[in-house]
C-alpha positions as CSV (number, residue, x, y, z in Angstrom):
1,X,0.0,0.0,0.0
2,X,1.7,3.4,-1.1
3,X,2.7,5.6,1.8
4,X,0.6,8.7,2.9
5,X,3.6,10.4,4.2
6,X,6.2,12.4,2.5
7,X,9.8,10.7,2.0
8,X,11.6,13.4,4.1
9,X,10.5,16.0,5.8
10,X,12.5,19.2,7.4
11,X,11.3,21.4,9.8
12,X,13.2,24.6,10.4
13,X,13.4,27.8,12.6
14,X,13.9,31.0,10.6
15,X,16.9,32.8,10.7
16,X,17.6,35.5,13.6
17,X,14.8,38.2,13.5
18,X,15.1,42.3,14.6
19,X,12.6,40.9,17.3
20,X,15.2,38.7,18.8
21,X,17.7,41.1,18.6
22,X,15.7,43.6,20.9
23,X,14.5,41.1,23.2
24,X,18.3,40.7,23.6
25,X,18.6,44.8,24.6
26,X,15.7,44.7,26.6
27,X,16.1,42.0,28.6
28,X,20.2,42.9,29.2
29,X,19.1,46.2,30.6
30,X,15.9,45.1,32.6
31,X,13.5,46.6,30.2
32,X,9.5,45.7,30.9
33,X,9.3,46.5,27.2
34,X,10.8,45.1,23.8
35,X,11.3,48.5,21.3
36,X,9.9,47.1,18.1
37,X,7.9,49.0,16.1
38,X,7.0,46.3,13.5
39,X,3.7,44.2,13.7
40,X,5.3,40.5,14.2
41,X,4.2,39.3,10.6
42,X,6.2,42.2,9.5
43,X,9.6,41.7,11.6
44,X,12.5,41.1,9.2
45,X,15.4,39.1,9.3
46,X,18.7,40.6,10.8
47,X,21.3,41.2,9.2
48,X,23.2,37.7,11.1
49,X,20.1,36.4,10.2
50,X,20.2,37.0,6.1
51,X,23.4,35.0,6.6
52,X,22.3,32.4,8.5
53,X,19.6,32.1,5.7
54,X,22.1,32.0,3.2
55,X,24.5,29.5,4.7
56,X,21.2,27.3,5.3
57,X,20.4,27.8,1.7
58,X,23.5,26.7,0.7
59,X,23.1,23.2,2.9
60,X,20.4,22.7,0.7
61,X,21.8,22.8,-2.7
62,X,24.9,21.3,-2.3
63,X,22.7,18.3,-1.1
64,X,22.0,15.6,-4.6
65,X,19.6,16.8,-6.7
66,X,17.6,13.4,-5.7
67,X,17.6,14.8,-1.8
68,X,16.8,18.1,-2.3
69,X,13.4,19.7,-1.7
70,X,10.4,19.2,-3.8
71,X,7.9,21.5,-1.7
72,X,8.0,23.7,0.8
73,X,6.0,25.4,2.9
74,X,6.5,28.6,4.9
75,X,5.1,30.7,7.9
76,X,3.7,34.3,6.1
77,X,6.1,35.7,8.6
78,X,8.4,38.1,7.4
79,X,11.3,36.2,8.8
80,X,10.2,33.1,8.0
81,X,9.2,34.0,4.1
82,X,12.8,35.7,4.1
83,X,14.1,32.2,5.6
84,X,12.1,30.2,3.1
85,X,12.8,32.1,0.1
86,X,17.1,32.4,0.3
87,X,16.6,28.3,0.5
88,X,14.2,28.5,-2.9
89,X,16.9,31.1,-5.1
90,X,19.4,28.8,-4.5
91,X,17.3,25.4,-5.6
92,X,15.5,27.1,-8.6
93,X,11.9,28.0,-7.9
94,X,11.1,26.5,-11.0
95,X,11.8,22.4,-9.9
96,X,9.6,22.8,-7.2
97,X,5.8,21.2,-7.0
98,X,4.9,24.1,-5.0
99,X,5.8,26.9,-3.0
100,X,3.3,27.8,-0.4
101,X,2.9,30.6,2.3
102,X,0.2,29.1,4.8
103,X,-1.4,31.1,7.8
104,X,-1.2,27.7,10.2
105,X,2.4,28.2,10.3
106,X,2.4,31.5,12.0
107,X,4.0,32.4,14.8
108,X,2.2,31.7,18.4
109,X,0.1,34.1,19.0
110,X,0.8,36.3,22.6
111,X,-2.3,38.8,22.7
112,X,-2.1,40.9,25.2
113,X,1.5,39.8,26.5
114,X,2.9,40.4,22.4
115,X,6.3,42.5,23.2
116,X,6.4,42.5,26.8
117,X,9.3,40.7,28.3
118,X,9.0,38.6,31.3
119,X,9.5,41.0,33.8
120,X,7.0,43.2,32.3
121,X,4.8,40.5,32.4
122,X,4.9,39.8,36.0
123,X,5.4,43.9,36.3
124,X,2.0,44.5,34.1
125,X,0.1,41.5,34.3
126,X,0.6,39.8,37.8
127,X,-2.4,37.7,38.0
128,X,-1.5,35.8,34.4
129,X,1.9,35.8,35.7
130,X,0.9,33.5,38.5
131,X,-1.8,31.8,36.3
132,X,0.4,30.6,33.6
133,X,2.9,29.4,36.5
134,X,0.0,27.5,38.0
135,X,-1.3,26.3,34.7
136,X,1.7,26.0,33.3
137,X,2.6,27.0,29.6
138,X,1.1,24.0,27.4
139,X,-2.4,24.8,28.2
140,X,-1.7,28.5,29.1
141,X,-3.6,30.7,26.9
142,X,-3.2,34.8,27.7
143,X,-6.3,37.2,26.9
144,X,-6.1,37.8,22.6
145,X,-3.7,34.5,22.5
146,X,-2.7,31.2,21.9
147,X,-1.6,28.2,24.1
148,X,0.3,25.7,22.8
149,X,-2.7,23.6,22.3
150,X,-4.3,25.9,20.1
151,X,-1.4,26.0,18.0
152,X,-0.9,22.0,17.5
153,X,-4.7,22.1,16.8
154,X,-4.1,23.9,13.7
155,X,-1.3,21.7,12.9
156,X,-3.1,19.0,12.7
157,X,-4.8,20.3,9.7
158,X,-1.4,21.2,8.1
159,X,-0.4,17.5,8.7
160,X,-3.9,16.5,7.0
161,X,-3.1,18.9,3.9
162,X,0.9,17.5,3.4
163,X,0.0,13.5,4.0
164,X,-2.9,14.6,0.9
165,X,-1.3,16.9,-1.4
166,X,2.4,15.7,-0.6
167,X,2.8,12.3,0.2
168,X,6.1,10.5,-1.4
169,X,7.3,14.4,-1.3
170,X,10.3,15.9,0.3
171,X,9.2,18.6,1.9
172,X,10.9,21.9,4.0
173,X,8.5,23.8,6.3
174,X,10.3,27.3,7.7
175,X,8.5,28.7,10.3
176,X,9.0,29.2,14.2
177,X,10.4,28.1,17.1
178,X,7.0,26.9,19.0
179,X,5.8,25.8,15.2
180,X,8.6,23.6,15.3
181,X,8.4,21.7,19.1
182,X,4.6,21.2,18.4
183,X,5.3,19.5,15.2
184,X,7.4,17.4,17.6
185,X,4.7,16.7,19.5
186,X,2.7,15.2,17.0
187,X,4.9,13.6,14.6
188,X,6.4,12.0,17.4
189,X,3.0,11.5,19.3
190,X,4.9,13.2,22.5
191,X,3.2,13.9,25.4
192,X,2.8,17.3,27.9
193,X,6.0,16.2,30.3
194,X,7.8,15.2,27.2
195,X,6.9,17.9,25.0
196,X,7.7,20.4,28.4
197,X,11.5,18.8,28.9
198,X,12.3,19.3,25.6
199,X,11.3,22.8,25.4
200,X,13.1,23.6,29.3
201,X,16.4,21.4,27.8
202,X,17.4,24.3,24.7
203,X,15.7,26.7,22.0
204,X,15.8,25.8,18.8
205,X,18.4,27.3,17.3
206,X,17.7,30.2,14.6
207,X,17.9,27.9,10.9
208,X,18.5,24.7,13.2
209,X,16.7,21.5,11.2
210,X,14.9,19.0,12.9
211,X,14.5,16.3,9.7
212,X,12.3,13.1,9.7
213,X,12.6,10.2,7.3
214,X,9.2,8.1,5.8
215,X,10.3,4.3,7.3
216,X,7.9,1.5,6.2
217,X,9.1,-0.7,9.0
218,X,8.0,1.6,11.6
219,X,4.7,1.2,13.3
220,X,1.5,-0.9,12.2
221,X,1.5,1.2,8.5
222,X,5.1,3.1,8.5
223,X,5.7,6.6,9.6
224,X,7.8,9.6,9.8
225,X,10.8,8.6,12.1
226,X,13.3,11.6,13.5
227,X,16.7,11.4,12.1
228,X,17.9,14.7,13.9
229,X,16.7,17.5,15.5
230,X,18.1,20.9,16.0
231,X,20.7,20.3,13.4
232,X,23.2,23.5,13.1
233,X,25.8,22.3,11.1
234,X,25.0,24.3,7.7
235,X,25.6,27.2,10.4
236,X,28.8,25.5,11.5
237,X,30.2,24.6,8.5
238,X,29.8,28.1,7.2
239,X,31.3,29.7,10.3
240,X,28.0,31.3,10.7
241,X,27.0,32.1,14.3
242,X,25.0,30.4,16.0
243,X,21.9,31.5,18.0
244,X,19.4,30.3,20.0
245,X,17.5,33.2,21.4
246,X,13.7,32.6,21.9
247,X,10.9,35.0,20.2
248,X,9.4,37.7,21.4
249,X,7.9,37.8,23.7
250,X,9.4,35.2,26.0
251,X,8.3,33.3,28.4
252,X,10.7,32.5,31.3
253,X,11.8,28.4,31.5
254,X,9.7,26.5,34.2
């Protein structure tokens, strides 16, 4: 029976964003606020980020034309479309099924909180300060927002959408940090304690891959299967920094 899974599939963080670079400034001088002027759809990559993009890119192509990409998929997110589309100049738009820019890859949405950083949460907002630490931040959901659960709900629908229009595909997905940890959770049918200690143990890196391979032997049917995740070494190779920096705003670990 013929797979409903892609071959490959690649999950990625877009490159260093403006937005991490002021959560950087604000939180190294005790600010309650991030200065960005920029809706968060509309925060660019910086300028370490552009490179990170390109020495990503630049993974990609040298890779056999065989093991390349055949569709990807991207978060509307400035960052993430600027991510998505240094990877697509360098493989030749034109040998790709498709090239898609889908709202379910967005960023986490933070309401009320958007831009505040964690002390001018607990500064501004005391009472959901002390909720989400009593809730705790998988089923956490802040006035305007999203919890994590509402996120992976609409992921569901993107797996839906690639195991019908993309199965025996290899497919790239740039989008974000939290994007990337629920797809996690799913693909590798995680759980809240699991999905939790992976998120407290590191960030995903800025352009860090987190790659899954179709194997038929795998389960009742066959199914994706990690190979790595959090995979920097296009960065490495490339003597591209390195950086890890959550988005804005943050939460702090628990």
């Amino acid at each position: 029976m013929e797979s409903k899974w892609p071959t490959q599939l690649w999950i990625v963080r877009h490159g260093q964003s403006a937005g991490n670079v002021a959560r950087d400034a604000a939180e190294a001088t005790s600010q309650y606020l991030i200065d960005i002027a920029e809706r968060d759809v509309d925060v660019p990559l910086s300028e370490l980020g552009a490179r990170q993009a390109r020495a990503l890119a630049a993974w990609f192509a040298e890779l056999p034309p065989e093991q390349r990409p055949t569709a990807i998929l991207h978060s509307p997110y400035l960052r993430a479309k600027g991510t998505a589309m240094a990877v697509i100049e360098r493989l030749d738009r034109g040998s790709l099924l498709a090239v898609v820019a889908d709202e379910r890859l967005r960023e986490k949405e933070f309401g009320i909180l958007d831009r505040l950083t964690p002390l001018g949460i607990a500064d501004k907002y005391p009472e959901l300060h002390a909720q989400r630490k009593h809730v705790g931040k998988f089923y956490f959901r802040p006035p305007g927002g999203e919890s994590w659960c509402d996120v992976i709900l609409r992921l569901r629908s993107v797996i839906d959408t690639i195991t019908r229009d993309y199965r025996g595909e290899r497919v790239l997905i740039v989008a974000h940090q939290v994007i990337v940890n629920c797809f996690r959770y799913l693909l590798e049918r995680l759980d809240e304690d699991a999905m939790l200690a992976i998120d407290k143990a590191a960030d995903v890196p800025n352009c860090g891959v987190t790659s899954y391979a179709f194997d038929p032997a795998a389960g009742k049917r066959g199914k994706l299967v990690l190979q790595v995740a959090n995979f920097v070494a296009p960065l490495a190779d490339t003597g591209t920094p390195i950086t890890a920096k959550a988005d804005v705003p943050a939460a702090p670990k628990s």
